[in-house]
N, CA and C atoms as an extended XYZ file, in Angstrom:
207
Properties=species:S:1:pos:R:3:atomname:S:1:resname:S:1:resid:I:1 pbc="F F F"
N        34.798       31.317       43.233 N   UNK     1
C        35.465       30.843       44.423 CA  UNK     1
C        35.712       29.346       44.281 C   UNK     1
N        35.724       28.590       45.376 N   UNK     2
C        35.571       26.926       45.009 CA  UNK     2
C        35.080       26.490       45.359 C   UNK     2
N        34.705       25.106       45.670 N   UNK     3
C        33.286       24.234       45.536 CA  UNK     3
C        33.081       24.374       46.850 C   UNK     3
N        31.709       23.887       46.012 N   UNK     4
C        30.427       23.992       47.086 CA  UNK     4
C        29.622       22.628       47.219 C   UNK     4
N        29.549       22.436       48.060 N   UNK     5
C        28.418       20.865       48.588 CA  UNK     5
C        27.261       21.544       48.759 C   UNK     5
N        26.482       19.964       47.918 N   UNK     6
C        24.841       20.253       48.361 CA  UNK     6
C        24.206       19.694       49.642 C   UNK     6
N        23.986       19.967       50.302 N   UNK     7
C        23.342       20.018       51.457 CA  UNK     7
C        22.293       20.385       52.256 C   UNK     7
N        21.028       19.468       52.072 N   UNK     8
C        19.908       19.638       52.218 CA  UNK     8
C        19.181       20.765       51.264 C   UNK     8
N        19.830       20.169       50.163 N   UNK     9
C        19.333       21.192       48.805 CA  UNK     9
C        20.174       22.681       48.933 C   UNK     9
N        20.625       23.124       49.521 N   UNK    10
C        21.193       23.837       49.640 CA  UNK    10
C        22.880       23.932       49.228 C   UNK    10
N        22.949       25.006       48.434 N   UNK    11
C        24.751       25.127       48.526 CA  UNK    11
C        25.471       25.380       49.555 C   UNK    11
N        26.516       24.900       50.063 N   UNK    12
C        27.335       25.491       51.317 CA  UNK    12
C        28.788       25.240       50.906 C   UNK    12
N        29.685       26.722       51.196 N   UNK    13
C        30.518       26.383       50.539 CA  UNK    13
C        31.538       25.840       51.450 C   UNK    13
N        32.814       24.861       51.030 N   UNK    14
C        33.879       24.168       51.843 CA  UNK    14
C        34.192       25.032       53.467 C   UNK    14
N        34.341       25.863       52.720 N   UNK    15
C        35.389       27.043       54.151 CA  UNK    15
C        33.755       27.013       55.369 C   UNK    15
N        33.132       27.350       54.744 N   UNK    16
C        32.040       27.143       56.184 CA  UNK    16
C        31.763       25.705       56.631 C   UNK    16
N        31.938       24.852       55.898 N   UNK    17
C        31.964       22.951       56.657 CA  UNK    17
C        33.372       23.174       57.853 C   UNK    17
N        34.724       23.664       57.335 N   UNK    18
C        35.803       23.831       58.375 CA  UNK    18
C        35.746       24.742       59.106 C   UNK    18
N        34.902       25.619       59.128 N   UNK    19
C        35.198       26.678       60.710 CA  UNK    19
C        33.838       25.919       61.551 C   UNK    19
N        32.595       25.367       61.036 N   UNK    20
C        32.021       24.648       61.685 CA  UNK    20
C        32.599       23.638       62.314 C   UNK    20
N        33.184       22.577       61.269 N   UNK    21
C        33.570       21.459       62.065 CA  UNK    21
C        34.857       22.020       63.352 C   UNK    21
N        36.073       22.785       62.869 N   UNK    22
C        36.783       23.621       63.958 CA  UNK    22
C        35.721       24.064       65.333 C   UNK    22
N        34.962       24.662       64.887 N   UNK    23
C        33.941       24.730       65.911 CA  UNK    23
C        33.727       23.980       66.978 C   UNK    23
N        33.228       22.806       66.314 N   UNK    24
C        32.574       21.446       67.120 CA  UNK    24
C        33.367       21.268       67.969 C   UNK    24
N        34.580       20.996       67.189 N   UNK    25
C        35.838       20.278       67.666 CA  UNK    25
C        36.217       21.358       69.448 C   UNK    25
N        36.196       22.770       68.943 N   UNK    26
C        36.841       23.327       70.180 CA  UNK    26
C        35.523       23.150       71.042 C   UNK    26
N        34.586       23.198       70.659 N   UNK    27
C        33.276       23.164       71.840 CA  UNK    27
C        33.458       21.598       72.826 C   UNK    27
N        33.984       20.768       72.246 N   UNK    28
C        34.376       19.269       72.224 CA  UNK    28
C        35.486       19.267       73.537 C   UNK    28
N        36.503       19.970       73.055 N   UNK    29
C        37.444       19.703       73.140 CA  UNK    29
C        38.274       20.676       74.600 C   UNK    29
N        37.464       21.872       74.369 N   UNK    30
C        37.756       23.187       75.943 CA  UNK    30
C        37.108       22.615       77.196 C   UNK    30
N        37.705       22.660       77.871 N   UNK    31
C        36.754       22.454       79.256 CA  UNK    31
C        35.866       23.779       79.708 C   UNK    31
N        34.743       23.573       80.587 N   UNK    32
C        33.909       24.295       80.730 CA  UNK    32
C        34.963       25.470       81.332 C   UNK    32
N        34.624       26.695       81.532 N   UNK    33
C        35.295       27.993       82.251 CA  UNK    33
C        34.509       28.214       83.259 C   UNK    33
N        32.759       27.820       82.758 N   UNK    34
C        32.041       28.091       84.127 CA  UNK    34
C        31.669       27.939       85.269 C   UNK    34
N        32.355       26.354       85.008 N   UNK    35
C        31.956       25.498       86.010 CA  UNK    35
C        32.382       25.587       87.396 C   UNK    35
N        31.667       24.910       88.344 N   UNK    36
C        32.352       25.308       89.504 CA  UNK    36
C        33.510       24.051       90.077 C   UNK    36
N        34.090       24.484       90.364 N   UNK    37
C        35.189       24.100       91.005 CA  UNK    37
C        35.355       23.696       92.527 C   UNK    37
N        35.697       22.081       93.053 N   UNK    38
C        35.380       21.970       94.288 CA  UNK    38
C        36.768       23.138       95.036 C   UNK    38
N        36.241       22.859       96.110 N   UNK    39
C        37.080       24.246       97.312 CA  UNK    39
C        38.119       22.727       97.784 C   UNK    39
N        39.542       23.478       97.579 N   UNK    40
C        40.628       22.588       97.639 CA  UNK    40
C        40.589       21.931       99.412 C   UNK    40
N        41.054       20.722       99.373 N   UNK    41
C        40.940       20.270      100.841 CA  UNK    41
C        42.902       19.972      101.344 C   UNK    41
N        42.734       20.290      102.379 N   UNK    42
C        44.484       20.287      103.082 CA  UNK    42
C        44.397       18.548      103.855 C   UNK    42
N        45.062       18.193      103.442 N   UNK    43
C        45.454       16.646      103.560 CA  UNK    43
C        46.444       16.463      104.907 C   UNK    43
N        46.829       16.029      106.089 N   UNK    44
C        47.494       16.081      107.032 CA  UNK    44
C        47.627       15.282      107.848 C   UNK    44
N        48.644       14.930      108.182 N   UNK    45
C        49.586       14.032      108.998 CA  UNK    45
C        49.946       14.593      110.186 C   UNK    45
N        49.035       13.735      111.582 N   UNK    46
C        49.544       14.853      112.858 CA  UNK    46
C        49.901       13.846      113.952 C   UNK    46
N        51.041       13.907      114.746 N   UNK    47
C        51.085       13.159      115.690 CA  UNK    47
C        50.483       13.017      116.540 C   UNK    47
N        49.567       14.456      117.125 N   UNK    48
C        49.069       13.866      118.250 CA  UNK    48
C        48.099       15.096      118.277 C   UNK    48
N        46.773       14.631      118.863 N   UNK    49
C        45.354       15.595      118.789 CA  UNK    49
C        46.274       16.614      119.154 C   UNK    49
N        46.904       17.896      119.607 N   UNK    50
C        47.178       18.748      120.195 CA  UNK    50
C        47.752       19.427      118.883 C   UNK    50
N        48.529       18.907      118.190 N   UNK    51
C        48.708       19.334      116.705 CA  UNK    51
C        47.307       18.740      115.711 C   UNK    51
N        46.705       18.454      115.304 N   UNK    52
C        45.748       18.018      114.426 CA  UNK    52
C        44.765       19.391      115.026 C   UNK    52
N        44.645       19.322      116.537 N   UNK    53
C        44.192       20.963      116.826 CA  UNK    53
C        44.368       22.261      116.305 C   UNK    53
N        45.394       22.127      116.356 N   UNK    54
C        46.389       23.904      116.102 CA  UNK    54
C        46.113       23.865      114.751 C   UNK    54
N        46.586       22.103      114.163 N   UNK    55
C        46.661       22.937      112.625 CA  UNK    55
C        45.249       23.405      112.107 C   UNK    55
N        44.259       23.005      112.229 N   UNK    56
C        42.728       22.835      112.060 CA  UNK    56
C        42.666       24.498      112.336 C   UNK    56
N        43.042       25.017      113.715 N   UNK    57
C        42.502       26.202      114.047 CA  UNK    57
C        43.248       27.259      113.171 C   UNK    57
N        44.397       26.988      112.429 N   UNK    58
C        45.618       27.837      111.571 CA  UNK    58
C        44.858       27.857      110.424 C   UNK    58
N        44.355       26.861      109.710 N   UNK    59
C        43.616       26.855      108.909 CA  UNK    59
C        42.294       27.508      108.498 C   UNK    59
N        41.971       27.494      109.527 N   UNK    60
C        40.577       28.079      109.521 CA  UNK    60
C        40.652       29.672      109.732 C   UNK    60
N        41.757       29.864      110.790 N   UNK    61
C        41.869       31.384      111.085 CA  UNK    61
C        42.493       31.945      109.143 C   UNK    61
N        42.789       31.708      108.580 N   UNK    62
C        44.284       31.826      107.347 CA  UNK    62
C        42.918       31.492      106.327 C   UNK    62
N        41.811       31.086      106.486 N   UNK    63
C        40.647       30.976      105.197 CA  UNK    63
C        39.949       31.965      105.380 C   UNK    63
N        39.361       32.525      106.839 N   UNK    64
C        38.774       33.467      106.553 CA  UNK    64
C        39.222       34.841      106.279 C   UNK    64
N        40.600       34.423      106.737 N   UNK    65
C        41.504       35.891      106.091 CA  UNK    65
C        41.348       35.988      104.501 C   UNK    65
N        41.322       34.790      103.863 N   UNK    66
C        41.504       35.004      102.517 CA  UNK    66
C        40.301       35.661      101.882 C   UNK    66
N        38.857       35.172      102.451 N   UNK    67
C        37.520       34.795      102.241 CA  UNK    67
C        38.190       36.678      102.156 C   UNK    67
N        38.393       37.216      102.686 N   UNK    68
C        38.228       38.637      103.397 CA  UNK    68
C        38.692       39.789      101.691 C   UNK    68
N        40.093       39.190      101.392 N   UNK    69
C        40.257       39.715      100.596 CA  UNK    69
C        40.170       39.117       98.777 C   UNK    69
């Protein structure tokens, strides 16, 4: 086959240094999948408490619908 490095007395051949280092690199380089994720926040512009009301209560009624399915 082709060369091999010594390494800690040991032979190891090229192709396993590059799927290791490939390795590293994607462990490096992916973001976690597991992580948790903050819960998105609705940002809003209201003229006057009577709307800053409604929308608050639209919101809340329209999350637990989602929560649902």
């Amino acid at each position: 086959m082709g060369s091999a490095y010594k390494i800690l007395g040991k032979n190891v051949p090229s192709h396993y240094l590059a799927i290791g280092t490939l390795s590293a690199l994607a462990l490096v380089a992916i973001p976690n999948p597991f992580k948790a994720s903050e819960p998105k926040k609705v940002e809003f512009n209201s003229s006057s408490k009577d709307e800053e009301k409604f929308i608050q209560e639209y919101l809340a009624k329209h999350a637990s619908e989602d929560a649902k399915h």
